[in-house]
C-alpha positions in Angstrom: 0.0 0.0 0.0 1.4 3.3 -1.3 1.7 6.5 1.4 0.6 9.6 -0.2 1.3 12.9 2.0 -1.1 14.8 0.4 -3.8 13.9 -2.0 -2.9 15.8 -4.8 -1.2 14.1 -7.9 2.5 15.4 -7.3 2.6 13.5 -4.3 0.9 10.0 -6.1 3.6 10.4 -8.9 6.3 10.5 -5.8 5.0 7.4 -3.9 5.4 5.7 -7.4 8.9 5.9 -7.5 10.2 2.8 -5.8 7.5 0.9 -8.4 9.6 2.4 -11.4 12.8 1.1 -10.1 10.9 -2.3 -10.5 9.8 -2.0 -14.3 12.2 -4.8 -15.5 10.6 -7.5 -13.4 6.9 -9.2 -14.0 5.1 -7.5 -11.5 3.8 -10.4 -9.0 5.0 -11.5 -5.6 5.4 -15.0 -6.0 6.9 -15.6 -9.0 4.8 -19.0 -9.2 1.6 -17.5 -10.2 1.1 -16.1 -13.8 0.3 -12.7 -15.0 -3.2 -12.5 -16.6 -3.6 -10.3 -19.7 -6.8 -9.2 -21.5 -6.8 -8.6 -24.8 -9.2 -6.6 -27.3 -8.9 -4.2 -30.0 -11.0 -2.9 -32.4 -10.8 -2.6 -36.0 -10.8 0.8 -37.3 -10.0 0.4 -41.0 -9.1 -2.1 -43.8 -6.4 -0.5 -45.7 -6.2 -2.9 -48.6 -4.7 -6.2 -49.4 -1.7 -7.1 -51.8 -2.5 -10.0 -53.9 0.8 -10.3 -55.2 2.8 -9.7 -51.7 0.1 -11.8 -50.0 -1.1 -9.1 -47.3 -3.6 -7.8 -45.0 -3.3 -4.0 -44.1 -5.3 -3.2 -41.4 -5.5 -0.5 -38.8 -6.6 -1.8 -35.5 -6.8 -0.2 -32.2 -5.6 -2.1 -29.5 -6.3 -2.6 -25.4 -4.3 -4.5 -23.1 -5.2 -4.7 -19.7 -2.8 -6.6 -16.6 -2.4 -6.0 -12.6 0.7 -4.8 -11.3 0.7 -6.5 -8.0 3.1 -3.8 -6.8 1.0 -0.7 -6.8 -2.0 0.0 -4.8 -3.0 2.7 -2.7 -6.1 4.8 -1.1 -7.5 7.3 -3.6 -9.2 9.4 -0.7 -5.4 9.8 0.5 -3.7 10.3 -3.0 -6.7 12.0 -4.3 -7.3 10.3 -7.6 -8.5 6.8 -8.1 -6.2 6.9 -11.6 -3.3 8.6 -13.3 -1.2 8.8 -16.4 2.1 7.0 -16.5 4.4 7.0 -19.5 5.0 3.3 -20.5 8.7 3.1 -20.1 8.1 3.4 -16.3 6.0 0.2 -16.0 6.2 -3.0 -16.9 4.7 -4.0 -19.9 4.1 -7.5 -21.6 6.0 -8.5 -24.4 2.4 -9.3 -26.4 3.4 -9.1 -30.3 1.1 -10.3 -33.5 3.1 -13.1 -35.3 2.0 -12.2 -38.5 4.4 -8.6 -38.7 5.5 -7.8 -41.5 6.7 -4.3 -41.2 7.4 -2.1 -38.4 4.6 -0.5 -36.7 4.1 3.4 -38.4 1.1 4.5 -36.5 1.2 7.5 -34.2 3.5 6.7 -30.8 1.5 6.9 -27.3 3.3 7.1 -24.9 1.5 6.5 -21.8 -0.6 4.1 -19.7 -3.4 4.1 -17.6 -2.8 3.1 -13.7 -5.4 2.8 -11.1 -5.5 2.6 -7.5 -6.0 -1.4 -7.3 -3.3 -2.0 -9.7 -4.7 -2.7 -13.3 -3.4 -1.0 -15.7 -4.6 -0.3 -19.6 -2.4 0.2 -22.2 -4.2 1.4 -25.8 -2.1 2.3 -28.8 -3.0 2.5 -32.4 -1.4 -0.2 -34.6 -1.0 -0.6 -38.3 -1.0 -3.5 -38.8 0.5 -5.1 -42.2 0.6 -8.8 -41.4 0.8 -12.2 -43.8 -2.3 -13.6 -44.9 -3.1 -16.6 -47.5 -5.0 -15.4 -50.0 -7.6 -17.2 -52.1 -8.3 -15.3 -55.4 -9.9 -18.0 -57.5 -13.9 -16.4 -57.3 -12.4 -13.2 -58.0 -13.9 -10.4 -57.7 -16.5 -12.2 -55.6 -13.9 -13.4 -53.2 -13.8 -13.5 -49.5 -11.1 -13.2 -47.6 -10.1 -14.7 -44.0 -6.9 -13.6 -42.4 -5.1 -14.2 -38.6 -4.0 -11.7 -36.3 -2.2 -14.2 -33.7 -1.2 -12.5 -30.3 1.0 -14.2 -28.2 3.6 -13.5 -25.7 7.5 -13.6 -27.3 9.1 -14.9 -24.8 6.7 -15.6 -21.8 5.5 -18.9 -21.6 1.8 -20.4 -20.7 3.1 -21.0 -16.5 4.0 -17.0 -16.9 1.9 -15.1 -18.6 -1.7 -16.1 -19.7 -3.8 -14.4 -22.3 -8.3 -14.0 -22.8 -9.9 -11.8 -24.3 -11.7 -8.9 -22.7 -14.7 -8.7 -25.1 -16.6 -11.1 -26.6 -16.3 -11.1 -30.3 -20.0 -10.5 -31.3 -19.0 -6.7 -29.3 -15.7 -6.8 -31.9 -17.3 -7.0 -34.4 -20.2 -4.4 -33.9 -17.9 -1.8 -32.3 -15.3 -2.1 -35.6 -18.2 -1.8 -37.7 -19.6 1.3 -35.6 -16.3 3.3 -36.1 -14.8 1.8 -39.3 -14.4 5.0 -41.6 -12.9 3.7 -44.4 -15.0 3.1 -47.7 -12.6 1.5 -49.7 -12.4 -1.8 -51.6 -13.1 -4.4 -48.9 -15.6 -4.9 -46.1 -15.4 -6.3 -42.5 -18.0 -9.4 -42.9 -17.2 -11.4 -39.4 -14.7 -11.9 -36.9 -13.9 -15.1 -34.9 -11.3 -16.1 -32.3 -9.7 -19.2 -31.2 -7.5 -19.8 -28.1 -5.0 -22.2 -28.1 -1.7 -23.4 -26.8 1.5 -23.6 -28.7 4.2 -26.0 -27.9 7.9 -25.0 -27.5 9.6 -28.0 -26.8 8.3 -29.3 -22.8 6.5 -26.0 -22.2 3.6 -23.9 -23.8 2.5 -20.7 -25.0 -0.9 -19.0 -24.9 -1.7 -17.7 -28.2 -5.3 -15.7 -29.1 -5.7 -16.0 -32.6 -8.8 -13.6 -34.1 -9.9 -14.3 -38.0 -11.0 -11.4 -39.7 -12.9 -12.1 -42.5 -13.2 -9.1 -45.1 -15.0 -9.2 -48.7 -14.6 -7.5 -51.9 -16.7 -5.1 -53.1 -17.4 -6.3 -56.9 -19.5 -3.8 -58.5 -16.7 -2.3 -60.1 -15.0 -4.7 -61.3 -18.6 -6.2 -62.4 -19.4 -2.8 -64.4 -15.9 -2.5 -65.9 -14.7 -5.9 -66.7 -17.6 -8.8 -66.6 -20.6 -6.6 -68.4 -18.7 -5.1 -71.1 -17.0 -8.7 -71.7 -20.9 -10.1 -71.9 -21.7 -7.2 -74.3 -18.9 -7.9 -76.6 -19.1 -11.7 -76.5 -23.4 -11.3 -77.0 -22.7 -8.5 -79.9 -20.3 -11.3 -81.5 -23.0 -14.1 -80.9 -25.8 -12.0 -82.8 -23.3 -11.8 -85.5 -24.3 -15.3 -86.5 -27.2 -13.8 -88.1 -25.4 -12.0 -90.4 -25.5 -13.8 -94.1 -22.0 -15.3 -94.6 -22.5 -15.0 -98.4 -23.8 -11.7 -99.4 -21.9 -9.5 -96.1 -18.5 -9.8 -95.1 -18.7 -11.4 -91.7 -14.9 -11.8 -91.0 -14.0 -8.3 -91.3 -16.9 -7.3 -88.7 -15.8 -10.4 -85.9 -12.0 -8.9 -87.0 -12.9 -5.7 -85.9 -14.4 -7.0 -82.4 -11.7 -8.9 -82.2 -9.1 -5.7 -81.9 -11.6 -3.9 -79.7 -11.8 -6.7 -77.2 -8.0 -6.9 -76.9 -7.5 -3.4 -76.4 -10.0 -3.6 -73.7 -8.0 -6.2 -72.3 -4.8 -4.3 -72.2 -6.1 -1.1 -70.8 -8.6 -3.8 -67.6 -5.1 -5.4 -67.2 -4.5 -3.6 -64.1 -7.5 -4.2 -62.3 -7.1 -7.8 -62.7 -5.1 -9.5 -59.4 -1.4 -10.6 -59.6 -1.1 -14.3 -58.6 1.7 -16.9 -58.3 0.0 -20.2 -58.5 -3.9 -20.0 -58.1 -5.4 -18.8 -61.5 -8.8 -16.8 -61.0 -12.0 -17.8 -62.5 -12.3 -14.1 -64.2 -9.3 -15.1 -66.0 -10.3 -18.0 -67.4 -13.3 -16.0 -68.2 -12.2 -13.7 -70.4 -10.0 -16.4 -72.2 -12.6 -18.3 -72.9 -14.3 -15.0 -74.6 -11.9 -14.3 -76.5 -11.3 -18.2 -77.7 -14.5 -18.0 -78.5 -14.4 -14.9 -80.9 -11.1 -16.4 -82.4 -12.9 -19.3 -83.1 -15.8 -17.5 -84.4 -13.6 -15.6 -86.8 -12.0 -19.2 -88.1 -14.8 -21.0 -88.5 -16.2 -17.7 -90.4 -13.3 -17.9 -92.9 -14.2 -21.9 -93.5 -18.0 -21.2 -93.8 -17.5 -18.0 -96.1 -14.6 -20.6 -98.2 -16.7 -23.6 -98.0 -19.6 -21.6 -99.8 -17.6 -19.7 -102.3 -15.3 -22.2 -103.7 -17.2 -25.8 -102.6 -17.5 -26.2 -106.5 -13.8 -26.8 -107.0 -13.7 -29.7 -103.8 -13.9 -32.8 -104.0 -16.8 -35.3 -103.1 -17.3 -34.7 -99.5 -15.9 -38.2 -97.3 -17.8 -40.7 -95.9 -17.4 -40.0 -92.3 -17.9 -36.2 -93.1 -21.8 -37.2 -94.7 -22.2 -39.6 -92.1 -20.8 -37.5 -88.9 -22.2 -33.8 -89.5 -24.9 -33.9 -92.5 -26.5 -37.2 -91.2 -25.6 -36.6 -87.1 -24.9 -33.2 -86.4 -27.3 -31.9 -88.7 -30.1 -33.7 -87.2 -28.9 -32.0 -83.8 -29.4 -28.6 -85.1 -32.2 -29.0 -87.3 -30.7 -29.1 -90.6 -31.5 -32.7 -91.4 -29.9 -33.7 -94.8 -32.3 -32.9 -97.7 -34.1 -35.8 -99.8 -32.5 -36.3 -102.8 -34.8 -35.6 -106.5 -34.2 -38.5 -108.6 -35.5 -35.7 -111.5 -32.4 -33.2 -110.6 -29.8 -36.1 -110.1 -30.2 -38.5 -113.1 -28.1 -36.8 -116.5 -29.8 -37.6 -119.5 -27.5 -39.9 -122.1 -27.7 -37.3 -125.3 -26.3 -41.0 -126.8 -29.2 -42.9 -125.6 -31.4 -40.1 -126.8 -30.0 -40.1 -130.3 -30.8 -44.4 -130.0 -34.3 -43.4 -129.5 -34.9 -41.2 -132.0 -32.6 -43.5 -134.4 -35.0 -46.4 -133.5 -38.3 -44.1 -134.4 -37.0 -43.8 -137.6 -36.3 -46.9 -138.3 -39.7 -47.7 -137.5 -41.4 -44.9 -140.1 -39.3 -46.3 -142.7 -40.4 -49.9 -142.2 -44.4 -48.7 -143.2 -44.1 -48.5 -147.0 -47.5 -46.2 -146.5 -45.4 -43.3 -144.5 -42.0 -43.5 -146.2 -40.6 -40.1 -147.0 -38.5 -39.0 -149.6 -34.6 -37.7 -149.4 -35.8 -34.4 -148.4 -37.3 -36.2 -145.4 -34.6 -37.6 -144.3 -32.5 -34.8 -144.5 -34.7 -33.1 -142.3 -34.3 -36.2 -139.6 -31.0 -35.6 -139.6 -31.2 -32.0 -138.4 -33.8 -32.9 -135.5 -31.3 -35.4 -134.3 -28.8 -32.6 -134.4 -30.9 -30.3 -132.7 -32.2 -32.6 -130.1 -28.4 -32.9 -129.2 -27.6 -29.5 -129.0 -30.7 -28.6 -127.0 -29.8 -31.3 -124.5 -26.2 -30.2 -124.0 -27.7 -26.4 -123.1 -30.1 -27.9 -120.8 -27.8 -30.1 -119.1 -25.2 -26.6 -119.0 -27.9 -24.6 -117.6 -29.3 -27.1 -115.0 -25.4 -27.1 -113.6 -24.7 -23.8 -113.4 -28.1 -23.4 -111.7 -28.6 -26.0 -109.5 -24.8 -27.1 -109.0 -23.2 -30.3 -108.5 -24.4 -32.8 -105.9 -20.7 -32.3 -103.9 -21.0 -28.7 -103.7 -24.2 -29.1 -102.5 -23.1 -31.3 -99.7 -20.0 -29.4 -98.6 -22.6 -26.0 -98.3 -24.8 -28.2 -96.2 -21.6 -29.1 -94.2 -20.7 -25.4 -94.1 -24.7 -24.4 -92.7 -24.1 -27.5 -90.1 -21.0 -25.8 -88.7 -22.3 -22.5 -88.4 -25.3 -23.6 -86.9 -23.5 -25.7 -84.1 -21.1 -23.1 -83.0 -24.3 -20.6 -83.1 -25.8 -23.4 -80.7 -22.3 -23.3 -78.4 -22.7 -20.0 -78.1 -26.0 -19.6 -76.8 -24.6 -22.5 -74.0 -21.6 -20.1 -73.1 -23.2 -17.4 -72.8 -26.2 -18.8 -70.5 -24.4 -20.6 -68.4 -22.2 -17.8 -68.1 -24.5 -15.4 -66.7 -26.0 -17.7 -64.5 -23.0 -18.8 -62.7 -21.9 -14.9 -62.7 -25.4 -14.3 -60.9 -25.3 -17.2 -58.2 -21.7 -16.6 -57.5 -22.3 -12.8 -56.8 -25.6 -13.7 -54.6 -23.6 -15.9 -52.8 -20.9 -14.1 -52.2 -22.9 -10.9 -50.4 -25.6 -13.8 -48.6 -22.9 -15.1 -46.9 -21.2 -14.2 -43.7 -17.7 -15.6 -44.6 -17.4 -17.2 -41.2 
């Protein structure tokens, strides 16, 4: 029990004096019994986190309470049931975060509270840039859970014990309540575990609080996923375009070039990783696959019906596998063939026939004619000839050989299916990009 002379604060400050001289010792009589300390902070702001350096910045405000079994004294006699005392005059634990990565640059405070029983609070502003493993594969929808681990450095469990002086429900209200900073991420829940670390035959106490944060999305959902959509949907529609009388390469070219600049100029908002590739990545791959393969298959439609009357006959498995399969699957069954368009007349066989007719005449003695009549059977056969090699011309150039035919239906079979593909990417698309953002602000991330 401390002897004040008069109860006035000089005095208090003057019956501390032998307790200074007694800062470098843990301050207990029985060196047997541990030191409790209570911990709690609260969470202030969320400064941002470094994908590529894998850390949590944080600014935290934290409170450590402890009894110095030393001090005590009457406060009707001293005056004052508490006073100021700077920290370098007391003893104070050695209670670090493990997960440090840089030296502490908040503001200095230099004293502690000290009351008249003994307990003394000790509240300093830390910023806190610790390690964290990051998880980036639903980016942007992506929560994060990171440690702060505090534990004593060189104190073990039979010296110095550690609880928290606030339940974690009050954490997490009163960080919420004060947190000014509107930035990128959001304080979603905050958990703690209390555990004992070995160190060979002894232990440490360790209090180990998980703060979860999320990402806000919208921005990266306006900037990078609804343009992509936009793009990729204005590329789909293209389809619709006729490959024979527009020149559909040059338009999927041109959205081609626009969706890479876009992609050079988003490249910084997109995280840096080492090992974990991020769904929005393979995202916008698979767009831009997509439009490549758009523009390719263009160029083989657009070939396909422009030059399919210099191929050859289309293979076996080709007729079989997309005219007679695939084009079933996309409703373009194979069209019946017209005995009347396929069979070429024989001018030869023809000639036979009309040869044959006049044999006939001329065997009737009653209908024979006389040289001029013949003479004039002559030039119908010639005629008949020449009128069939015109119509066979004609029915070529208009209707076209059977091959050609087939590789244009091949060609419509194609277009159709990656038309159908599409449609797929894009739906399922948009409805995993809608769940996975419901989820991701319906859930607490604890």
């Amino acid at each position: 029990m401390l002897n004040c002379s008069r109860p006035d604060p000089p005095s208090l400050l003057e019956a501390l004096q032998p307790v200074f001289s007694l800062s470098s010792i843990r301050p207990v009589m029985d060196m047997s019994n541990p030191t409790n300390v209570s911990i709690d902070f609260t969470l202030l702001g969320i400064l941002g986190v470094d994908e590529k350096a894998q850390v949590l910045k944080t600014f935290i405000w934290q409170e450590l309470e402890w009894r110095n079994n030393f001090i005590r004294w009457d406060p009707e006699q001293c005056g004052s049931t508490w006073i100021t005392i700077p920290r370098k005059l007391l003893w104070v634990p050695d209670v670090v975060i493990n997960e440090f990565m840089e030296k502490n640059s908040a503001p200095f405070v230099p004293y502690s509270y000290l009351f008249h029983d003994g307990l003394v609070i000790d509240k300093q502003p830390v910023k806190v840039i610790s390690s964290c493993r990051l998880d980036i594969y639903t980016f942007p929808f992506d929560i994060q859970n990171c440690s702060l681990s505090f534990n004593s450095y060189i104190h073990l469990l039979k010296d110095l014990r550690l609880n928290v002086s606030s339940t974690v429900e009050d954490i997490f209200k009163n960080s919420k309540e004060v947190m000014t900073t509107m930035g990128e991420w959001e304080l979603v829940g905050i958990a703690v575990k209390i555990s004992e670390i070995p160190a060979g035959d002894e232990y440490y106490h360790e209090i180990c609080f998980f703060v979860s944060v999320r990402r806000r999305a919208t921005l990266y959902v306006v900037n990078l996923l609804i343009p992509s959509c936009f793009l990729i949907t204005v590329d789909l529609f293209s389809f619709l375009l006729p490959p024979k009388s527009i020149d559909r390469s040059l338009f999927k070219m041109t959205l081609i070039l626009g969706y890479t600049v876009f992609l050079l100029i988003m490249n910084d908002m997109l995280p840096v990783t080492g090992n974990t590739i991020p769904l929005i990545n393979v995202f916008l791959c698979l767009c831009l696959s997509l439009m490549v393969a758009s523009l390719v298959e263009t160029i083989v439609i657009t070939n396909l019906l422009c030059g399919s009357a210099h191929y050859s006959p289309v293979p076996r498995w080709v007729r079989v596998f997309v005219i007679h399969i695939l084009g079933r699957l996309v409703w373009l069954p194979p069209k019946p063939e017209d005995l009347e368009d396929t069979v070429i007349q024989n001018p030869a066989a023809q000639e036979m026939k009309v040869s044959s007719l006049v044999v006939e005449d001329r065997g009737a003695p009653e209908q024979k004619g006389s040289l001029d009549g013949d003479k004039a059977l002559q030039e119908l056969r010639s005629l008949g000839r020449d009128l069939q090699a015109i119509h066979l011309q004609v029915k070529q150039q208009l209707v076209g050989s059977q091959s050609s035919e087939e590789w244009i239906q091949v060609g419509f079979i194609i277009d159709r299916l990656l038309f159908g593909l599409y449609i797929l990417f894009i739906s399922v698309s948009f409805i995993t990009i809608t769940i996975m953002w419901w989820q991701s602000y319906s859930t607490s991330g604890l």
